[in-house]
CHARMM internal coordinates of N, CA and C (Angstrom, degrees):
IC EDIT
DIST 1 N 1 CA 1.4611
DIST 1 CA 1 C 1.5267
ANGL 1 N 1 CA 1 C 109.32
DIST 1 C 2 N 1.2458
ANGL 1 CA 1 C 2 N 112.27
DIHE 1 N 1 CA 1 C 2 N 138.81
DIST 2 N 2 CA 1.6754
ANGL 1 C 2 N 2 CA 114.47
DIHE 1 CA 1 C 2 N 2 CA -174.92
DIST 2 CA 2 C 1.5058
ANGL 2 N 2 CA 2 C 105.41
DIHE 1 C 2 N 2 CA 2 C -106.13
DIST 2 C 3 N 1.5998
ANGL 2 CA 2 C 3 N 122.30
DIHE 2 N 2 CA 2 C 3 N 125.44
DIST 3 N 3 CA 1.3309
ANGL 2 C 3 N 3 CA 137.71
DIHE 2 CA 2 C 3 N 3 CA 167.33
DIST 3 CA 3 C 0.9504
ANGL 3 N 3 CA 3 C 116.88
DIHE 2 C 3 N 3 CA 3 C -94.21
DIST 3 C 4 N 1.5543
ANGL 3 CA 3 C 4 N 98.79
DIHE 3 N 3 CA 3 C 4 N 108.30
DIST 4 N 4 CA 1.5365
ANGL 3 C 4 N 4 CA 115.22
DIHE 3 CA 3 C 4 N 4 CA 177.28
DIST 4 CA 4 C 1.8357
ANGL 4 N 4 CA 4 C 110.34
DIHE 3 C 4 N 4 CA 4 C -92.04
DIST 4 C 5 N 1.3313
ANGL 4 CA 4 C 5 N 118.96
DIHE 4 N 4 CA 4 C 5 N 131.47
DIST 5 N 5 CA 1.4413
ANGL 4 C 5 N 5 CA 123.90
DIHE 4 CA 4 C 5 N 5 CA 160.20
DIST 5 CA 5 C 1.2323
ANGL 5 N 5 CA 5 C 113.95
DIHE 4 C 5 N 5 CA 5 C -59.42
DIST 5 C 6 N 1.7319
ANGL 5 CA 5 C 6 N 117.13
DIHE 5 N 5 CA 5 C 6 N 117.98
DIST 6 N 6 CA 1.5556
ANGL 5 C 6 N 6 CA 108.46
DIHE 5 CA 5 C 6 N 6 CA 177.47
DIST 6 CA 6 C 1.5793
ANGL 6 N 6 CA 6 C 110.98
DIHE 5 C 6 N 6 CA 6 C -93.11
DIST 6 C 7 N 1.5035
ANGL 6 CA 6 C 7 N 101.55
DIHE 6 N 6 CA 6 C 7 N 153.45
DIST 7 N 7 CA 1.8526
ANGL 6 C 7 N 7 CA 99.89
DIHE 6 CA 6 C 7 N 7 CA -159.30
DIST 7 CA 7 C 1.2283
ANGL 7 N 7 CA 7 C 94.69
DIHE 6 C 7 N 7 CA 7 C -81.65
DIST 7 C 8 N 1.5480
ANGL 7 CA 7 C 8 N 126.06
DIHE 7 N 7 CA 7 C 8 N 156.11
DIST 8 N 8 CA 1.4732
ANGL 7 C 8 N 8 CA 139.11
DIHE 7 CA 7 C 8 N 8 CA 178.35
DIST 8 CA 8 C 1.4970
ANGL 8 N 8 CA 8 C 94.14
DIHE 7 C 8 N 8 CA 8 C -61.45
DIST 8 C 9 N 1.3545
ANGL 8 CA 8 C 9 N 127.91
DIHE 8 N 8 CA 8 C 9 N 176.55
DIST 9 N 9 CA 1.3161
ANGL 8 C 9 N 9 CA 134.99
DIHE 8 CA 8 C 9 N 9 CA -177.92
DIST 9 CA 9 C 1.7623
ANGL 9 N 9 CA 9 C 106.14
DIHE 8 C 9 N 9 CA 9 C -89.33
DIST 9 C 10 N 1.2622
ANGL 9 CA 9 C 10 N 105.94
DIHE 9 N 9 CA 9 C 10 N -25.65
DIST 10 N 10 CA 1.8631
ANGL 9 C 10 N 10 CA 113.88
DIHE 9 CA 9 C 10 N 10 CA 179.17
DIST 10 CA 10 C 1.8447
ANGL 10 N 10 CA 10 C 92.41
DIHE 9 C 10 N 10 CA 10 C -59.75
DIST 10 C 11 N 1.4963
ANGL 10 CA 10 C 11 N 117.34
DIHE 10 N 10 CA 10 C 11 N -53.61
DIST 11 N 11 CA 1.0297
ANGL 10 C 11 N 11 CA 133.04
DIHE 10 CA 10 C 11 N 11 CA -159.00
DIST 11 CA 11 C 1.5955
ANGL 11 N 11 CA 11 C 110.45
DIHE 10 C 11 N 11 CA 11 C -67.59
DIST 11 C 12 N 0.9435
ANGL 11 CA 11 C 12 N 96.69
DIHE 11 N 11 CA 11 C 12 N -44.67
DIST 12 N 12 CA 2.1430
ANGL 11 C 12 N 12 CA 104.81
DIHE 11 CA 11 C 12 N 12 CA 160.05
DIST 12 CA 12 C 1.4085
ANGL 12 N 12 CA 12 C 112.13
DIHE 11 C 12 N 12 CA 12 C -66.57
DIST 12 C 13 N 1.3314
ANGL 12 CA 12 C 13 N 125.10
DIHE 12 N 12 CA 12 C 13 N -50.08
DIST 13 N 13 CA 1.4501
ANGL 12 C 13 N 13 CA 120.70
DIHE 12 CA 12 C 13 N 13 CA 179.75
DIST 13 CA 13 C 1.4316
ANGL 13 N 13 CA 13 C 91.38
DIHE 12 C 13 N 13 CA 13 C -57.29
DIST 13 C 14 N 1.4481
ANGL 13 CA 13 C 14 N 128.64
DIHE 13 N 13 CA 13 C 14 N -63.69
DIST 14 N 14 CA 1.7509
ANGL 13 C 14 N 14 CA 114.55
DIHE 13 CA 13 C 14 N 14 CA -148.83
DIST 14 CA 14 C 2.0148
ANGL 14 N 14 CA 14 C 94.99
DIHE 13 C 14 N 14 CA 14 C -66.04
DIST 14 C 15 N 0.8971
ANGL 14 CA 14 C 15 N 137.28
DIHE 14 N 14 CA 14 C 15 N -18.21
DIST 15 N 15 CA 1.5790
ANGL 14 C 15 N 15 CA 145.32
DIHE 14 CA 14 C 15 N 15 CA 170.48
DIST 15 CA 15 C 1.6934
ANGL 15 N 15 CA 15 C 91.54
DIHE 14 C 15 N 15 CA 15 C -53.41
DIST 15 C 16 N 1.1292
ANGL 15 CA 15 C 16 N 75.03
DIHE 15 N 15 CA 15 C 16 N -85.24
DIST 16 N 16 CA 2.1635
ANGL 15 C 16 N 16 CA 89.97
DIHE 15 CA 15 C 16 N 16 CA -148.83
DIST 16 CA 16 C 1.6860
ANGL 16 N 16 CA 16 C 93.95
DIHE 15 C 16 N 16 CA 16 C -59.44
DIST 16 C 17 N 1.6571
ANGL 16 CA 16 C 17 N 155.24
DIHE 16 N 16 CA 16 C 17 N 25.06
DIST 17 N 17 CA 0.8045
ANGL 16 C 17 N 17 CA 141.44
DIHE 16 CA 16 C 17 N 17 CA -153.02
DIST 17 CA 17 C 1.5747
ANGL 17 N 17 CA 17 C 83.95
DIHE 16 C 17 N 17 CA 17 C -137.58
DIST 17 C 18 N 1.3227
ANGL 17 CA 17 C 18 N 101.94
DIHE 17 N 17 CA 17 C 18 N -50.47
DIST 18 N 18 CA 1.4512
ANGL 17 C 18 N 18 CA 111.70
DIHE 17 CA 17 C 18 N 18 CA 172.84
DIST 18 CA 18 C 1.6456
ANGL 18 N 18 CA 18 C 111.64
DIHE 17 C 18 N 18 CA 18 C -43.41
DIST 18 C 19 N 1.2510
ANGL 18 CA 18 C 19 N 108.63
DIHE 18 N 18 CA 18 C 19 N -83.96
DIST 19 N 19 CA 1.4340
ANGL 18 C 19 N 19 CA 122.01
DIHE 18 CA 18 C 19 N 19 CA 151.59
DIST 19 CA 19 C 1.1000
ANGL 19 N 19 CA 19 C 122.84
DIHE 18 C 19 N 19 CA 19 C -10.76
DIST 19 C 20 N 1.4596
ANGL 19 CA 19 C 20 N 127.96
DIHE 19 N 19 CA 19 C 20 N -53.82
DIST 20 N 20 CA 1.7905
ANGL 19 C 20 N 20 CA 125.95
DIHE 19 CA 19 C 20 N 20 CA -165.17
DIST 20 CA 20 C 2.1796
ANGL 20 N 20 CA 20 C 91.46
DIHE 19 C 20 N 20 CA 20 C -96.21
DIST 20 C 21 N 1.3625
ANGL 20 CA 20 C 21 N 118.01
DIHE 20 N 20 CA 20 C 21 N -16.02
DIST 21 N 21 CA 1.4684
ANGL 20 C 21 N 21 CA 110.85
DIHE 20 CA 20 C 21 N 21 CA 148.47
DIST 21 CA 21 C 1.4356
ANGL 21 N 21 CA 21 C 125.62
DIHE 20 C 21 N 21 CA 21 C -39.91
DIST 21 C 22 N 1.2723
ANGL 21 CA 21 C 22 N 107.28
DIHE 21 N 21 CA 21 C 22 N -58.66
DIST 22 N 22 CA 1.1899
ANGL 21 C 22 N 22 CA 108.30
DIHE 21 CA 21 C 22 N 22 CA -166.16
DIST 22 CA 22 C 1.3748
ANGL 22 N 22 CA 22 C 122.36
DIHE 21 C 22 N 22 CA 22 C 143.54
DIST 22 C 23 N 1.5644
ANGL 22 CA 22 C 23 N 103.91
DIHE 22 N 22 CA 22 C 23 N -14.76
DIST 23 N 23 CA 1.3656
ANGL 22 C 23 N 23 CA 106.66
DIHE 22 CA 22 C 23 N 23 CA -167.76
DIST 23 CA 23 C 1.9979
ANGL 23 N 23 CA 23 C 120.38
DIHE 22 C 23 N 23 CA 23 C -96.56
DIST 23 C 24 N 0.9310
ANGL 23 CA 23 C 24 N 122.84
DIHE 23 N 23 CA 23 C 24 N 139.09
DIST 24 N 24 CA 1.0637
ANGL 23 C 24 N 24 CA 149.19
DIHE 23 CA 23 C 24 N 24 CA -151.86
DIST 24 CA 24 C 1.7566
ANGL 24 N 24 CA 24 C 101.76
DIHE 23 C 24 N 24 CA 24 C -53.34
DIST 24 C 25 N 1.6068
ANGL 24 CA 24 C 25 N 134.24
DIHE 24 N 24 CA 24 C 25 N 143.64
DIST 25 N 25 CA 0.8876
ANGL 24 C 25 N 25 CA 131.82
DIHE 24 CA 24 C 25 N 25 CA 175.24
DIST 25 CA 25 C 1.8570
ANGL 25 N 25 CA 25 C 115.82
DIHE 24 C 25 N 25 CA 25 C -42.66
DIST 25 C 26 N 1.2816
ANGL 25 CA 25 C 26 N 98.73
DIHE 25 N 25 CA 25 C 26 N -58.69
DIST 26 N 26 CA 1.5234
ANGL 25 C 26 N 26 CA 115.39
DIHE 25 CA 25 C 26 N 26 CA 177.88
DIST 26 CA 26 C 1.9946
ANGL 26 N 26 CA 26 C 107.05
DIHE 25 C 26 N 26 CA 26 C -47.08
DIST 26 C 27 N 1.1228
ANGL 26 CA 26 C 27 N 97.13
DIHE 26 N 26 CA 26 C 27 N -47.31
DIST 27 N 27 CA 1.9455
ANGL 26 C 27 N 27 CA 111.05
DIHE 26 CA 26 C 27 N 27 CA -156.02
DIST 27 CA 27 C 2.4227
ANGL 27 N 27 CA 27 C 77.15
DIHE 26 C 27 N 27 CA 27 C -80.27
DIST 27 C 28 N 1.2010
ANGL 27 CA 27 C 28 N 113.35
DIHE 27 N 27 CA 27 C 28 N -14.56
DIST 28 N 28 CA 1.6479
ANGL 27 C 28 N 28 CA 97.66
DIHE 27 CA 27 C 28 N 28 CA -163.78
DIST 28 CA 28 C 2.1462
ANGL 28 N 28 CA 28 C 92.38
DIHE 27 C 28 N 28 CA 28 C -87.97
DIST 28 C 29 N 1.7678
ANGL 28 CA 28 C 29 N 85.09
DIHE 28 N 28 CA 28 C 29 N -31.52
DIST 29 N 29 CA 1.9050
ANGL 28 C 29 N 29 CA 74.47
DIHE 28 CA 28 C 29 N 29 CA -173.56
DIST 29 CA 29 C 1.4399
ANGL 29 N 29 CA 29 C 107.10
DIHE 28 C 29 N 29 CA 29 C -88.20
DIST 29 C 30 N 1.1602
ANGL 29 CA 29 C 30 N 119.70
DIHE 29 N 29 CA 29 C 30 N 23.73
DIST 30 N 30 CA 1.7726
ANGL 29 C 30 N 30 CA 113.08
DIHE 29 CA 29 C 30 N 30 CA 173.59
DIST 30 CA 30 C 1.1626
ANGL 30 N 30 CA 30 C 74.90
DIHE 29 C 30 N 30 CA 30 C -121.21
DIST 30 C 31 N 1.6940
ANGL 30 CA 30 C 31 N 155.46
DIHE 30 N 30 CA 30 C 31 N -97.59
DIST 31 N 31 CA 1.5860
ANGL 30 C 31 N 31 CA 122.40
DIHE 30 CA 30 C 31 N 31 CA -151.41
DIST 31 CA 31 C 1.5232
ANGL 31 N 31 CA 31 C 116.69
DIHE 30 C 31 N 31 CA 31 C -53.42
DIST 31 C 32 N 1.2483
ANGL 31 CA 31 C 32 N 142.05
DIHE 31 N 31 CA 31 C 32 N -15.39
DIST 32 N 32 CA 1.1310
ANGL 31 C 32 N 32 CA 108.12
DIHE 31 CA 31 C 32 N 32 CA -176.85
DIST 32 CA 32 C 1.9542
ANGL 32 N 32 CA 32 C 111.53
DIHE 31 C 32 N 32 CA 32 C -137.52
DIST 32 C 33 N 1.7029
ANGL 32 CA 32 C 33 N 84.16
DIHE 32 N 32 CA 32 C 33 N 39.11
DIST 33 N 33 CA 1.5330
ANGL 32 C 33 N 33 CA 107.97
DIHE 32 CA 32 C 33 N 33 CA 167.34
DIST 33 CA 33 C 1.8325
ANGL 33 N 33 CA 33 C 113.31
DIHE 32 C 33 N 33 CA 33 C 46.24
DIST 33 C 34 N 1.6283
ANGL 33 CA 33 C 34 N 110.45
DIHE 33 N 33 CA 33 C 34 N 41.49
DIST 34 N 34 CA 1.7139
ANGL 33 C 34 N 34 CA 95.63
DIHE 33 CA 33 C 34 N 34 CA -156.92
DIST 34 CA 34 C 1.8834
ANGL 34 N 34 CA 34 C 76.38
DIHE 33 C 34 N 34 CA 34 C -118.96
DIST 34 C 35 N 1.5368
ANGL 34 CA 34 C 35 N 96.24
DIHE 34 N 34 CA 34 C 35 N 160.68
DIST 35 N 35 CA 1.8212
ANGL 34 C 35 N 35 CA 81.90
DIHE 34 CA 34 C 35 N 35 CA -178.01
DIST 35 CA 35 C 1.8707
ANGL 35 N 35 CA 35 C 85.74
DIHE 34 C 35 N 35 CA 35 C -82.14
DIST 35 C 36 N 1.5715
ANGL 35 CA 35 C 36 N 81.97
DIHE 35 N 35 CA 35 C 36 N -177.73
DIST 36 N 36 CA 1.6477
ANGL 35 C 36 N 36 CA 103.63
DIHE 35 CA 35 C 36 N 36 CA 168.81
DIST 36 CA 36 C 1.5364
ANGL 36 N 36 CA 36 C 121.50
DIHE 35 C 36 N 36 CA 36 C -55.64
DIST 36 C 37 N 1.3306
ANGL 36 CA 36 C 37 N 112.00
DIHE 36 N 36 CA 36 C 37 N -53.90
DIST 37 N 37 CA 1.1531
ANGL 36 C 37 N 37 CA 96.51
DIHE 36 CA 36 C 37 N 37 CA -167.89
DIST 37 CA 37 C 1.4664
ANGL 37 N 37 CA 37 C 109.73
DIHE 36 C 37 N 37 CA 37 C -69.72
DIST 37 C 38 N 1.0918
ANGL 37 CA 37 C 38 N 122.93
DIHE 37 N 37 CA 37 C 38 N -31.47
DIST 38 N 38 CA 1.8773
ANGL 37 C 38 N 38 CA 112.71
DIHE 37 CA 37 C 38 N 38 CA 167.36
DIST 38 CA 38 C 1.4533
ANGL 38 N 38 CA 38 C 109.25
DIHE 37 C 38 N 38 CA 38 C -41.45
DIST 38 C 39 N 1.2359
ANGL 38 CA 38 C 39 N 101.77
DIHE 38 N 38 CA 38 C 39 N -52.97
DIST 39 N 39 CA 1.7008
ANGL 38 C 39 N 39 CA 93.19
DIHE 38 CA 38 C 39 N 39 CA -173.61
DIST 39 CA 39 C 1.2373
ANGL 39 N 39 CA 39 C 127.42
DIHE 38 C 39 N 39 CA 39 C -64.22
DIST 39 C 40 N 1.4676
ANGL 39 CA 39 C 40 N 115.72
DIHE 39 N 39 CA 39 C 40 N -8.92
DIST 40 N 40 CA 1.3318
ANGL 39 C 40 N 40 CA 104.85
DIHE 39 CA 39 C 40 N 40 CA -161.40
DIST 40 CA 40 C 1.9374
ANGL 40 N 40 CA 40 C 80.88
DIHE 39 C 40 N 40 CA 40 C -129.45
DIST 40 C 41 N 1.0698
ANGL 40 CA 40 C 41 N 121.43
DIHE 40 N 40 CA 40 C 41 N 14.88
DIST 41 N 41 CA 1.7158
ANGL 40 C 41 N 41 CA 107.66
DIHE 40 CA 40 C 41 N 41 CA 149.34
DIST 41 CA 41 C 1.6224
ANGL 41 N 41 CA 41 C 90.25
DIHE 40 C 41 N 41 CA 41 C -122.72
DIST 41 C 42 N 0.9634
ANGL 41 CA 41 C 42 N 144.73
DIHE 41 N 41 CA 41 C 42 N 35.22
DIST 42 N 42 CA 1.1845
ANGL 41 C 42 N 42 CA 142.07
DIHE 41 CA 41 C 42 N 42 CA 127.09
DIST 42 CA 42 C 1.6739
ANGL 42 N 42 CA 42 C 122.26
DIHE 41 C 42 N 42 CA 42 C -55.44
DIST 42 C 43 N 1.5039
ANGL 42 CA 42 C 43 N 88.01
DIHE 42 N 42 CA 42 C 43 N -75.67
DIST 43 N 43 CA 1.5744
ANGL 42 C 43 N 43 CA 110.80
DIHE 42 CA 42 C 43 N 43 CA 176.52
DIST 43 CA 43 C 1.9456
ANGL 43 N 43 CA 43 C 107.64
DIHE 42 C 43 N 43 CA 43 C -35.47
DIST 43 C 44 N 2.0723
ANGL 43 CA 43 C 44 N 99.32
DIHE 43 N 43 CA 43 C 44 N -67.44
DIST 44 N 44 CA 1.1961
ANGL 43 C 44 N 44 CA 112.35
DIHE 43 CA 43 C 44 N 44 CA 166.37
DIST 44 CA 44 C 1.5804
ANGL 44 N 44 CA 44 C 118.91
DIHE 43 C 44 N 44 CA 44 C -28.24
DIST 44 C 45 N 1.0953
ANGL 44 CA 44 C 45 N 120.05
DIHE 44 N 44 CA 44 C 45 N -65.03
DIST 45 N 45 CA 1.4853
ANGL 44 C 45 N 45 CA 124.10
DIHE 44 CA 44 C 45 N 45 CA 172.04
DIST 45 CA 45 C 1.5364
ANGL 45 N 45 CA 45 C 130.67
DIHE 44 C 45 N 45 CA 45 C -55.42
DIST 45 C 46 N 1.3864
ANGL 45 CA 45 C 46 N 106.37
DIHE 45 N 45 CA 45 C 46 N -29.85
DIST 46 N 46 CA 1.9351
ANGL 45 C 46 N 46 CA 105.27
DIHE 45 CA 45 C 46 N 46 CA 169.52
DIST 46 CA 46 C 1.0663
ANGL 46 N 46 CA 46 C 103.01
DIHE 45 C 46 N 46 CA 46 C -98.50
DIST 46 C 47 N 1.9819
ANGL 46 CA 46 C 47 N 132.57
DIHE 46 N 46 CA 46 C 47 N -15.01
DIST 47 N 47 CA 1.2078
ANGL 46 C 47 N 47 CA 108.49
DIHE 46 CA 46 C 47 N 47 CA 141.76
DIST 47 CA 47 C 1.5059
ANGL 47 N 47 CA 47 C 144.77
DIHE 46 C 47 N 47 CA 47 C -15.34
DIST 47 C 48 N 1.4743
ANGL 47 CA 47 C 48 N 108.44
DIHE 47 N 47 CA 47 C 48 N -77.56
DIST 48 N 48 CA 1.4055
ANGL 47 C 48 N 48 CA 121.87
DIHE 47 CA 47 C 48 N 48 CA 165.31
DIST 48 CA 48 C 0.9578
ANGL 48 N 48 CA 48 C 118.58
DIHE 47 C 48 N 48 CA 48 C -69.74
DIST 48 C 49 N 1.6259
ANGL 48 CA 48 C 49 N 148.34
DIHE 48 N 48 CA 48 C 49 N -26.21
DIST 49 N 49 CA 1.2336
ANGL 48 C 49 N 49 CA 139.07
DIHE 48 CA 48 C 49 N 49 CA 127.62
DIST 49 CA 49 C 1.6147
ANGL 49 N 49 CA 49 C 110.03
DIHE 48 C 49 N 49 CA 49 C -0.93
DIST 49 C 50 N 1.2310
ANGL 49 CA 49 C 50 N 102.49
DIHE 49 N 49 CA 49 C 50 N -97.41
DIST 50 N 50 CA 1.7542
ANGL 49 C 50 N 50 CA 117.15
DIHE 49 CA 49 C 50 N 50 CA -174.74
DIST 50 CA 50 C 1.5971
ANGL 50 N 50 CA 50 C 101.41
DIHE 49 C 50 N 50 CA 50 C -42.25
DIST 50 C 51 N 1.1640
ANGL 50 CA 50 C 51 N 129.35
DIHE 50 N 50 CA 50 C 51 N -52.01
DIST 51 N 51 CA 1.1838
ANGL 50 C 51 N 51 CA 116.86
DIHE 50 CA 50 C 51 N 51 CA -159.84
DIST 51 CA 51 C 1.3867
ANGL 51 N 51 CA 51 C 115.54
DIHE 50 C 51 N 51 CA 51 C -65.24
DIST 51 C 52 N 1.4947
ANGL 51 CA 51 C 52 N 134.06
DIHE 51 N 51 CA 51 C 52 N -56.01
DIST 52 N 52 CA 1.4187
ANGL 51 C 52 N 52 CA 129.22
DIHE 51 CA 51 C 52 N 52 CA 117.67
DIST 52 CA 52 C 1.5412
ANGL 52 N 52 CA 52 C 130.27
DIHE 51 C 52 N 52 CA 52 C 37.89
DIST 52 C 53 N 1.7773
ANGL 52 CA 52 C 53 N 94.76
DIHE 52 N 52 CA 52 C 53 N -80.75
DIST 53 N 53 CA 1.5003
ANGL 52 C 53 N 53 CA 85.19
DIHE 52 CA 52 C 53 N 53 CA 175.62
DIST 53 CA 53 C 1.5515
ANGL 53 N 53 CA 53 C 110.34
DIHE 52 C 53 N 53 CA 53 C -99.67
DIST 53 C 54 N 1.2202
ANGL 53 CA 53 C 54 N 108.59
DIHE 53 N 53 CA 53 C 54 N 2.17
DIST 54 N 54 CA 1.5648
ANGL 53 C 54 N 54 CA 110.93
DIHE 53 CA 53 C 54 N 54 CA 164.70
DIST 54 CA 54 C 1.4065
ANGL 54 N 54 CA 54 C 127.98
DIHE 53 C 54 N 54 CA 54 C -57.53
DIST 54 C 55 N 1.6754
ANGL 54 CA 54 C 55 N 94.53
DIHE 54 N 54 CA 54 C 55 N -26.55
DIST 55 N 55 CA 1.6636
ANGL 54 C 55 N 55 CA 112.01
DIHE 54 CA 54 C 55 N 55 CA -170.59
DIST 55 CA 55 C 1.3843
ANGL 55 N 55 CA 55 C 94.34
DIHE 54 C 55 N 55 CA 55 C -98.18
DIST 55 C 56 N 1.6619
ANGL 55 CA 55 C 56 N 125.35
DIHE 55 N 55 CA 55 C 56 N -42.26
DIST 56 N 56 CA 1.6336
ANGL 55 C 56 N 56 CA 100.58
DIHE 55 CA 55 C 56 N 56 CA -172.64
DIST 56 CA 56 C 1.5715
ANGL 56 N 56 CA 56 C 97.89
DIHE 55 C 56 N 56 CA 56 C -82.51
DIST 56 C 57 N 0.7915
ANGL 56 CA 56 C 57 N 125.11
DIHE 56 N 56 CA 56 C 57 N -11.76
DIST 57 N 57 CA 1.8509
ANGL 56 C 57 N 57 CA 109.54
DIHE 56 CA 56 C 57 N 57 CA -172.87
DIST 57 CA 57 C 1.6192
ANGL 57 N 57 CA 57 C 106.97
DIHE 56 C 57 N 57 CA 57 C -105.74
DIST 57 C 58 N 1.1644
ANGL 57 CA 57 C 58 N 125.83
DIHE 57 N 57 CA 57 C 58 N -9.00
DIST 58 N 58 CA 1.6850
ANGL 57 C 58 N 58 CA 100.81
DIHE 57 CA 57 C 58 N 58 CA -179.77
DIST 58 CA 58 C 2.0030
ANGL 58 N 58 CA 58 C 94.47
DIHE 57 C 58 N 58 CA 58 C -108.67
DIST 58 C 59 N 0.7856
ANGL 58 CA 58 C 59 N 124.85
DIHE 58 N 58 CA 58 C 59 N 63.11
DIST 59 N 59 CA 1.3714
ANGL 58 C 59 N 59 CA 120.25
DIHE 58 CA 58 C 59 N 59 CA 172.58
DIST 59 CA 59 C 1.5491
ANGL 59 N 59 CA 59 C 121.99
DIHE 58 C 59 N 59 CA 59 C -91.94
DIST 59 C 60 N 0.9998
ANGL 59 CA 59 C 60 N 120.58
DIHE 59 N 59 CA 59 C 60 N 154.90
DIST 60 N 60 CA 1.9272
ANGL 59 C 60 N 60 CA 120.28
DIHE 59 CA 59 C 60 N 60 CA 168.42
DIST 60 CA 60 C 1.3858
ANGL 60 N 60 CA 60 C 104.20
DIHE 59 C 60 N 60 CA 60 C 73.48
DIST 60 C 61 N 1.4744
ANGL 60 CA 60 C 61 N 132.73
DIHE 60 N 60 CA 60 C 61 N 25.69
DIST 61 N 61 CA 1.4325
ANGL 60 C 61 N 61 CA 130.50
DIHE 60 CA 60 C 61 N 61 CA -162.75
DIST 61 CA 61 C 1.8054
ANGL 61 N 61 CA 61 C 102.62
DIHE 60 C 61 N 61 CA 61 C -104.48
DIST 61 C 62 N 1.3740
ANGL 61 CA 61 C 62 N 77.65
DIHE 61 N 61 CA 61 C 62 N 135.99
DIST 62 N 62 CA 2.1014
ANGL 61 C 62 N 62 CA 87.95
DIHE 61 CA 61 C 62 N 62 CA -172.18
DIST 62 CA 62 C 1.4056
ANGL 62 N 62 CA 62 C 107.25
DIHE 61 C 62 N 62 CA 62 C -83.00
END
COOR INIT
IC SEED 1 N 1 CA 1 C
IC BUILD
């Protein structure tokens, strides 16, 4: 079984903040020192997050 360290929540905000900037997966793990694959099952994960409440909150729309 593989143990993964889960990131503090400061440590996800400074990720996905980076990210919703503008800046590039690669340019997010050199400022905020996280490897790749965190970042990109990060991303993966507030993916489905959003989609979620995308589906319960935009409903009945003309």
């Amino acid at each position: 079984m593989v143990s993964m360290r889960k990131q503090t929540i400061q440590r996800r905000v400074q990720i996905l903040a980076s990210l919703v900037e503008g800046n590039s997966i690669r340019c997010t793990v050199r400022m905020t020192d996280a490897a790749k694959n965190t970042v990109v099952k990060l991303l993966r994960d507030i993916g489905q997050v959003c989609e979620r409440y995308h589906n319960k909150v935009m409903v009945d729309l003309s």
